[in-house]
LOTOR-94933 format. One record per residue (C-alpha): y, x, z. Coordinates in steps of 0.02 Angstrom, whole numbers, plus 50000, padded with zeros to 5 digits. Example, Ala and Ser with C-alpha at 12.3 -4.5 7.8 and 13.67 -1.06 7.14 Angstrom:
2
497755061550390;499475068450357;
END
This chain:
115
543325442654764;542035432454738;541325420954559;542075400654592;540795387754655;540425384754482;539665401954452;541005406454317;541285425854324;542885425054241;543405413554403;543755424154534;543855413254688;545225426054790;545025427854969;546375438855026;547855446254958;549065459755005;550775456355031;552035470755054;551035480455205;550065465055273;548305456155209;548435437755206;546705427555228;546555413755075;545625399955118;545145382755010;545415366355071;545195346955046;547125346555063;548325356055120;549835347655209;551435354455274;552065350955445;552835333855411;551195328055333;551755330855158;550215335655055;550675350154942;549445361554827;549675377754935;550305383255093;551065400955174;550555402555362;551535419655378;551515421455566;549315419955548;549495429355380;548445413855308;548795405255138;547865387155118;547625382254934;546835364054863;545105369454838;545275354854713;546585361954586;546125367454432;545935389354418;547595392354327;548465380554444;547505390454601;548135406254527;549965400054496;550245392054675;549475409954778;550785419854662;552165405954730;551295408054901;551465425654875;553195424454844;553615416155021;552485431555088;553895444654998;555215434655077;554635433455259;553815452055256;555495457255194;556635448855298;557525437655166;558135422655252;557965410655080;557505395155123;557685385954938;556145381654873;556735379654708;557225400054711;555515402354746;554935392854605;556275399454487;555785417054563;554035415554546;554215409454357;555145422754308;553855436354401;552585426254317;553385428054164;553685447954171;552055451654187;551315438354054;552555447153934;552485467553966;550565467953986;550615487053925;552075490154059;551165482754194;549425492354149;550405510554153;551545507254303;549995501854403;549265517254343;550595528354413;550745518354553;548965522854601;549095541654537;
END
């Protein structure tokens, strides 16, 4: 984890990210397309364990599409043949959401987790 371009410490420009038992590369670009040309804010490559984000979106939108991102990652490391995008949105919302809400729950079960 590095500071953003911009030098702002409370930016943390993420460059990989564990999903399930694999690390997944992030990398920044001018745009990020999908296959049909499409240009979208963030892509999953599973099979290269890559994820492309817009270098150009603004942090909380960065952050927001690598947890959706991260979402396809579950899904394909787990074998969950979902194809809806909107159940990944809805999914990722309501993930988002739980851990927005039970900051206290999240703090003590990572700390058991890593006990």
């Amino acid at each position: 984890m590095k500071p953003d371009k911009t030098g702002n410490k409370n930016q943390i420009k993420f460059e990989k990210i564990r999903i399930v038992s694999s690390n997944y590369k992030i990398t920044y670009h001018d745009v990020v397309r999908d296959n049909d040309g499409k240009i979208l804010e963030g892509r999953i490559l599973e099979a290269l364990k890559e994820i492309l984000i817009d270098k150009n979106l603004c942090y909380q939108t960065k952050l927001q599409v690598i947890m959706h991102e991260a979402m396809h990652g579950i899904k394909w490391e787990m074998c969950f043949d979902i194809k809806d995008e909107n159940w990944n949105t809805q999914l990722t919302t309501g993930v988002t959401c739980f851990i927005r809400d039970n900051p206290k729950f999240i703090i003590e079960y990572m700390r058991v987790l890593n006990n």
